[in-house]
N, C-alpha and C positions, 0 to 999 in steps of 0.2 A: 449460387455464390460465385461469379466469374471472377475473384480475384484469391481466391483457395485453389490453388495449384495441385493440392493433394501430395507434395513434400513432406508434409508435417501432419502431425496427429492432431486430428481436429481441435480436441481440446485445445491444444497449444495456439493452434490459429484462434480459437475463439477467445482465447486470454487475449492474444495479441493484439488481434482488431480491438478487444473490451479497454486494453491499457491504452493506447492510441489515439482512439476517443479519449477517453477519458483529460490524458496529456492534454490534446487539442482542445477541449472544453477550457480547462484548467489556464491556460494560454488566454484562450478567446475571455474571459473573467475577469484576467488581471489587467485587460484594457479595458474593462466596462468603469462606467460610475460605480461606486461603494453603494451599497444597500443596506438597509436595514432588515436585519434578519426576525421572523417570526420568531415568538415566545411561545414555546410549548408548555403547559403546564404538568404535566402527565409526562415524568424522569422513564426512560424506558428502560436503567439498568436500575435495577432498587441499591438506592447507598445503604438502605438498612442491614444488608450484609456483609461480611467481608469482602464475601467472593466477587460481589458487584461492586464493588470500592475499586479493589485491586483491575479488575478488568479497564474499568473508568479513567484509571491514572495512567495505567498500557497507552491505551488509546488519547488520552490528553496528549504524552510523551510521542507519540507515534506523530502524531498531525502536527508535532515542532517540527521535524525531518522532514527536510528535502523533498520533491516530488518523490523522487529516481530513488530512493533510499526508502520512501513508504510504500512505492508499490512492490520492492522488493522484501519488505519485512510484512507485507502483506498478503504476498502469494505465499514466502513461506510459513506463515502464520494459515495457510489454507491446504498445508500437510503438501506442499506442488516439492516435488523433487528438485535439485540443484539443474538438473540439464533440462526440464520444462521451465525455470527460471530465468535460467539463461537463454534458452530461444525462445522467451515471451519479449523479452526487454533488450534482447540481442547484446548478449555481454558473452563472455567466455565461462563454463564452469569456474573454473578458478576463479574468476574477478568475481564471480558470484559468492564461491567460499569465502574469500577476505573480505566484500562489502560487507557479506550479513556478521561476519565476525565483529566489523568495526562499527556497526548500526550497532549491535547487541552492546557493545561497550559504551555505546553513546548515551542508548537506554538506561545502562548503568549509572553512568556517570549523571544525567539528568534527576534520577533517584535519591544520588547523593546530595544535592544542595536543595 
């Protein structure tokens, strides 16, 4: 891996190149032509439960928000600490505490109407 310096704990590097890509896909997408997406017939979270309802609307509300705001309620949605957060997406601890405070109220507020 010549561009792991060995600064950082692997994991963290391996988020970081994973979010990076990912950004850069995301990017390279929204200049292509619109496509028509496949129909899956087979729901992979079951609505016949609560639990899998609830999950489903999470995740609806989550894919409203911003790149930079769902990869950030995404890591920590993957139990990642505030400071593996912040040097995945290179923000400050802090700005990490108040994003995720102000995504969670977003989610909130999304809930509401």
């Amino acid at each position: 891996m010549p561009s792991f310096a060995g600064t950082a704990a692997p994991r963290r590097w391996i988020w970081q190149v994973s979010l990076n890509t990912c950004c850069n896909i995301d990017r390279n997408n929204k200049r292509r032509v619109a496509t028509i997406p496949l129909a899956i017939d087979k729901d992979v979270m079951n609505d016949s439960d609560e639990v899998g309802q609830q999950i489903k609307m999470l995740y609806n509300r989550i894919n409203k928000l911003e790149m930079f705001d769902r990869a950030i309620i995404l890591l920590w949605l993957e139990s990642m600490s505030y400071d593996d957060i912040a040097a995945i997406v290179g923000i400050s601890t802090s700005a990490v505490t108040s994003r995720l405070f102000r995504i969670k109220e977003q989610l909130k507020s999304m809930s509401n109407n």
